[in-house]
N, C-alpha and C positions, 0 to 999 in steps of 0.2 A: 504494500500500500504506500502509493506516494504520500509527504507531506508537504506540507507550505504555510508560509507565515502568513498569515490573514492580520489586517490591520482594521481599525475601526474608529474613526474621529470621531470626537463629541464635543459638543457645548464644555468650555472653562465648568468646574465643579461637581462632572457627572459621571466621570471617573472610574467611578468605585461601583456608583451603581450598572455602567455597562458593565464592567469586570465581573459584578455577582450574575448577572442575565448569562455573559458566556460559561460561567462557570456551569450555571442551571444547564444549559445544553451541554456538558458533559467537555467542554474544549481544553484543550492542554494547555502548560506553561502559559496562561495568563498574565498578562503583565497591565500597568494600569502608567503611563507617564502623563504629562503634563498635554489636554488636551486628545488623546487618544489611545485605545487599549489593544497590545498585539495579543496571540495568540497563537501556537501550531495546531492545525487541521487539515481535513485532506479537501477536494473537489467538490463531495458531498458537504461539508460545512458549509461551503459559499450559499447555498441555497436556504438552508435550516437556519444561517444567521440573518440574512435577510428578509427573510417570513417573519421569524420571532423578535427581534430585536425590538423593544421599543424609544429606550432611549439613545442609541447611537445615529449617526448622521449618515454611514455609507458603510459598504464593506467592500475594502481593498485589498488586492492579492497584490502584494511583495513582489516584487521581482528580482530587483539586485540594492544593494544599499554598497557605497566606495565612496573614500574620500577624492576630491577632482578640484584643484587651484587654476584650473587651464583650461580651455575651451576642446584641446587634444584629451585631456584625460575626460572631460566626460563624453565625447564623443566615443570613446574607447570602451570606457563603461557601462556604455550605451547598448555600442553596436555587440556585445558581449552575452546581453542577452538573448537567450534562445526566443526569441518572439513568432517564431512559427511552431513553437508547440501549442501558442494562442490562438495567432493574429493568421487567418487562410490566404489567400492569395490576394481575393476580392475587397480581405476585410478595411474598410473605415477607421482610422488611428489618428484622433486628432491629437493637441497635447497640452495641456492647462498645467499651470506649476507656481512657484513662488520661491524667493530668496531673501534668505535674512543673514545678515553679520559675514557673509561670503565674497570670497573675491571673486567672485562667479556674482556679478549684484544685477547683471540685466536681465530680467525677466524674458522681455522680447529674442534676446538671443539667444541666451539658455532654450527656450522652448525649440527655437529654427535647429539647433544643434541636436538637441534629442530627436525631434521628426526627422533629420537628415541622416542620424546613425538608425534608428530603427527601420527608417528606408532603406538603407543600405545593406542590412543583414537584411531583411527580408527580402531585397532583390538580387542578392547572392542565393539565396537558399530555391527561390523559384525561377529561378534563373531569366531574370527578365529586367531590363532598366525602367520600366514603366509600370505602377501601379495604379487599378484602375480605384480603388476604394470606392464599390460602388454596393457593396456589400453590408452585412450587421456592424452598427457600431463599437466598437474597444478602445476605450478613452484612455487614455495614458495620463495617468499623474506625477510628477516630481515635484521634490521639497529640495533646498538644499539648503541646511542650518547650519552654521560654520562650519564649511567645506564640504560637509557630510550629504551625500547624493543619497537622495530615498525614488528609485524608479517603483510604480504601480501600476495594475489597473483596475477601474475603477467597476466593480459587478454592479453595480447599483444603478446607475443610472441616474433618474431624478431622486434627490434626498429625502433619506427614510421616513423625513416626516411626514413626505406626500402620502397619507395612509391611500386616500384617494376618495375618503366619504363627504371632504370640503369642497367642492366644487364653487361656494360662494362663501364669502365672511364678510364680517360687519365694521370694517374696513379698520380694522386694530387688531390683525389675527396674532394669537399667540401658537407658536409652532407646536405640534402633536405629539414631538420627542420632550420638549420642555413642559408639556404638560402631562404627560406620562411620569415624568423624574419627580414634579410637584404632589403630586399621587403618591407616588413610591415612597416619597421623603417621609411623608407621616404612617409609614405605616399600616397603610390602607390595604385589605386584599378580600373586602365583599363583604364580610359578616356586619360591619356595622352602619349605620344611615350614614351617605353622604351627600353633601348639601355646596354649592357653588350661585350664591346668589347676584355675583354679574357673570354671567354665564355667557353674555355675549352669542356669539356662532353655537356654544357648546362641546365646544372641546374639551375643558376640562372632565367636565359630567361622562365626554362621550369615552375618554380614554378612562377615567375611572371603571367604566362598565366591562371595558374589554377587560382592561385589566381582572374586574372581579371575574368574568366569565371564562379568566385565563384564556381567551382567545388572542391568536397572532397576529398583532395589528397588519401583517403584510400581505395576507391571501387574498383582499381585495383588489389588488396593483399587480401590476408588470416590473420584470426586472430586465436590464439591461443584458444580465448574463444569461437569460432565458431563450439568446437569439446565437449564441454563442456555439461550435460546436464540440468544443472540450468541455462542456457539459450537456451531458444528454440528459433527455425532457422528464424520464424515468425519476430522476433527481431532482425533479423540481415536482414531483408528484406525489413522490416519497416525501420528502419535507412536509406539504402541506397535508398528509395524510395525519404523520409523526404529529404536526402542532394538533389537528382538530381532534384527534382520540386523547388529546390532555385538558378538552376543554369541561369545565363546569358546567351543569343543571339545575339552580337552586332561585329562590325568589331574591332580589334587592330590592332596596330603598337609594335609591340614586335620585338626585332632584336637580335642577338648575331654574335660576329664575333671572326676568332680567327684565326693567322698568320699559324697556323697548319691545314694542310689539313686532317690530318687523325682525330683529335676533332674534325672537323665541322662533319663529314660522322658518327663517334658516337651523337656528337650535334641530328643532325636530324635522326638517328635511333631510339635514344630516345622519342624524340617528338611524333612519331608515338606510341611508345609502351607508352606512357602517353596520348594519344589520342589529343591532341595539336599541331599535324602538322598543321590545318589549321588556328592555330592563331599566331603560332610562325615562323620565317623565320634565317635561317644562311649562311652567305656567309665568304669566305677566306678573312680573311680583316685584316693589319696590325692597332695594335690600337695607333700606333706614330701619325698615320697622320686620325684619329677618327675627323669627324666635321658634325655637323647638323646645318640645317637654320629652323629649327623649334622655332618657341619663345620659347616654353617650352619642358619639360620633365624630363625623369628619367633616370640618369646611374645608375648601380650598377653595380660591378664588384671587384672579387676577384683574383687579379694580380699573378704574382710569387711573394713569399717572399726572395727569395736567401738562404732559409734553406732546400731547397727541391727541385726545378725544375732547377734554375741558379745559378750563384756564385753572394756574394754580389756586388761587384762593377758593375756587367752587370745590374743589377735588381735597382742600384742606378740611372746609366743611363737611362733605361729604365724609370724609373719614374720621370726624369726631361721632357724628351722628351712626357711626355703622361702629364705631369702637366701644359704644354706648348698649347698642343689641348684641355684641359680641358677651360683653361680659357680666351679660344678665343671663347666658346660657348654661345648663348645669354641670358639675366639675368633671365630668367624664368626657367633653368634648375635647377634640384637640382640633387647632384652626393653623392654617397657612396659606399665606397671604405675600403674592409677587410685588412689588410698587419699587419704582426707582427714585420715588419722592426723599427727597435729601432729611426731612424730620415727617418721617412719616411716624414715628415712634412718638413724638411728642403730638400730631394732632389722631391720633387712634386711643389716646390717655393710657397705655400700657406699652410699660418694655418688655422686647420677645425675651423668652428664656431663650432660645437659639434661633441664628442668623446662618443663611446662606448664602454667599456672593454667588450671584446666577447672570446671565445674559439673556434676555429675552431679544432678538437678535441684533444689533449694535447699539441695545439700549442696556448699560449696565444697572442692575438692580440687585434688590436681597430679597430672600424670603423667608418671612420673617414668622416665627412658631410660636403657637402661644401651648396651653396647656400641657398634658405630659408629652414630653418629646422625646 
C-alpha cells in the first residue's frame, strides 16, 4: 500500500480541532502547525477527508517539499517530480502559490517557473512539446517560507466550506468550516437544546445539526479529485458509504431565530438543501428578549459587529440589551459568541471565562464563552 503526506489548511486557531477530526478517521502521524494539519494516508484518504472534514479548508496531496534560493533550484525541484503518476496527458495544471521571508519573493515568477518545470517533465514523459490541457483540472499549489518549497495538489477544488446547501446569504455570511469549529468549541454533539438567535442564512443552526446527526458535511458537493484518474470513482463511493453508516437517528432541539424575515425564509431554504429540515427549526424572533426555561444548553451565535451590517453605537446597544437575556438564562447553559467588537466585553456587562482569537474571514475576532467551558 502506497503512502502520502496529505496536508490540510485551516483558519488561524482550528488546529487542534482539525487534528482530532483526522485523528477520528483513523489517519496517521498527525501533526497540527501553525495554520495547517499534515498527516500520512494512502489515495483512499483523499476522499474520506474531504467528505468528512468539517472544519479544515482543503485537502492537499504533498508532493515534494526542498529548500530552493534560485530560480535553477526550484525549477529543479520542480521538474523532479513525478507528475505523471497524476497529471494525464490532457490534464489542466494551472498554478497558485505565495512567498514569505524568501529570496524567491516574486510570486508572478515563482508561479511561471513551476508551470515551466512541471511542463517540462510532463512533456519529457509523453513525449510531446505541446500540451493540450484541455482535460480535468489539477491545480498545483506552492508555498515557499524561508526558502523552504512546499509543491501540492490541491483534491479539493472549491473550499470545504462550500458545503453547497448556501446557495444565497444575507449578505454577512459566516463560513461553514468556522461555524462548524464555533459548535465544536462548546462542546456540542446533539443531546442538549441548541439555540443561535441571529441566525442570519442559518449556518450556524444548520452545521450544528449535521454535526448532531454526525452526518458528513461533504456528500452534498463535488470534489475536484473526483474527475481525477489516480482515483477511481469506487473510492469516492466507498467514503460516502463509510460517512452515512456513522450517521445518527435521534430527535433534536436545534432553533435559530433572527429579527429579519427575509434570513429566516433563506435560514430554512437552506436546511432543506443541506437535508436538515427535519432536525433544524426557525422562526422571526427578536434576540433582545431570547429566554429559555430549559436547565441546560447551547447558544452560539455570530451577532453584527458594526463593521459591516450596523453602525457601532447600534450594535453597542444591541449587545447590552442581549447581554441582559443572556444572563437571566439558567446555570446549565453554556453560550459562545463570535464579535470583533474591540469592548464587546464591556457592552455584553460580563467577562468571558474563555476567549478564542478566530478569523471570520479577514475580519479578526474572539469568541468569546461564557458558562462552563
Amino acid at each position: 500500500m502506497k503512502y502520502i503526506k496529505l496536508e490540510v489548511p485551516c483558519l488561524l486557531g482550528l488546529e487542534k480541532l482539525v487534528a482530532d477530526e483526522m485523528k477520528r478517521l483513523g489517519l496517521a502521524e498527525v501533526r497540527a502547525e501553525n495554520g495547517r494539519v499534515t498527516c500520512r494516508g494512502t489515495l483512499a484518504d483523499i476522499p474520506r477527508l474531504n467528505i468528512n472534514l468539517r472544519c479544515g479548508a482543503r485537502v492537499l496531496a504533498v508532493l515534494a517539499e526542498f529548500p530552493a534560493t534560485s530560480f535553477e533550484e526550484l525549477f529543479q525541484g520542480v521538474k523532479a517530480v513525478p507528475w505523471q503518476d497524476w497529471i494525464p496527458k490532457n490534464g489542466e495544471f494551472p498554478v497558485k502559490g505565495y512567498s514569505i521571508n524568501s529570496q524567491l519573493h516574486s510570486v508572478p515568477a515563482c508561479q511561471s517557473i513551476v508551470k515551466k518545470a512541471a511542463s517540462a517533465k510532463l512533456g519529457e514523459v509523453y513525449g510531446t512539446e505541446w500540451l493540450p490541457e484541455d482535460g480535468s483540472r489539477y491545480q498545483i499549489r506552492f508555498s515557499i517560507m524561508k526558502d523552504q518549497v512546499h509543491v501540492c495538489l490541491d483534491t479539493s477544488g472549491e473550499g470545504l466550506y462550500k458545503r453547497g446547501y448556501r446557495a444565497v446569504n444575507n449578505g454577512a455570511p459566516l463560513r461553514e468550516t468556522l461555524a462548524a469549529a464555533m459548535v465544536l468549541l462548546t462542546g456540542y454533539r446533539g443531546l442538549d437544546p441548541f439555540c443561535d438567535p441571529f441566525c442570519g442564512s442559518g449556518t450556524i443552526p444548520i452545521e450544528a445539526a449535521l454535526i448532531a446527526k454526525n452526518r458528513a458535511p461533504g456528500l452534498n458537493r463535488t470534489f475536484a479529485a473526483q474527475k481525477w484518474a489516480t482515483l477511481p470513482q469506487q473510492s469516492w463511493m466507498d467514503a460516502a458509504d463509510e460517512a452515512i453508516s456513522k450517521e445518527y437517528d435521534r430527535v433534536y432541539d436545534i432553533w435559530g431565530g433572527d429579527i429579519d424575515p427575509r434570513s429566516v425564509e433563506i435560514a430554512q431554504a437552506n436546511a432543506v438543501k443541506a437535508d436538515v429540515e427535519d432536525t433544524v427549526r426557525f422562526e422571526v424572533y427578536d434576540a433582545r428578549r431570547f429566554y429559555s426555561t430549559a436547565p441546560y444548553g447551547r447558544l452560539v451565535t455570530n451577532p453584527p459587529y458594526g463593521e459591516r451590517l450596523m453602525e457601532k453605537d447600534e450594535v453597542t446597544e444591541l449587545y447590552r440589551a442581549f447581554g441582559h437575556t443572556v444572563r437571566l438564562l439558567p446555570e446549565g447553559w453554556r453560550t459562545a459568541i463570535l464579535s470583533s467588537h474591540t469592548e464587546f466585553e464591556d457592552a455584553f456587562g460580563q467577562r468571558a471565562k474563555k476567549k478564542r482569537k478566530l478569523y471570520n474571514g479577514m475580519i479578526k475576532c474572539d469568541l468569546f464563552m461564557y458558562g462552563k467551558v
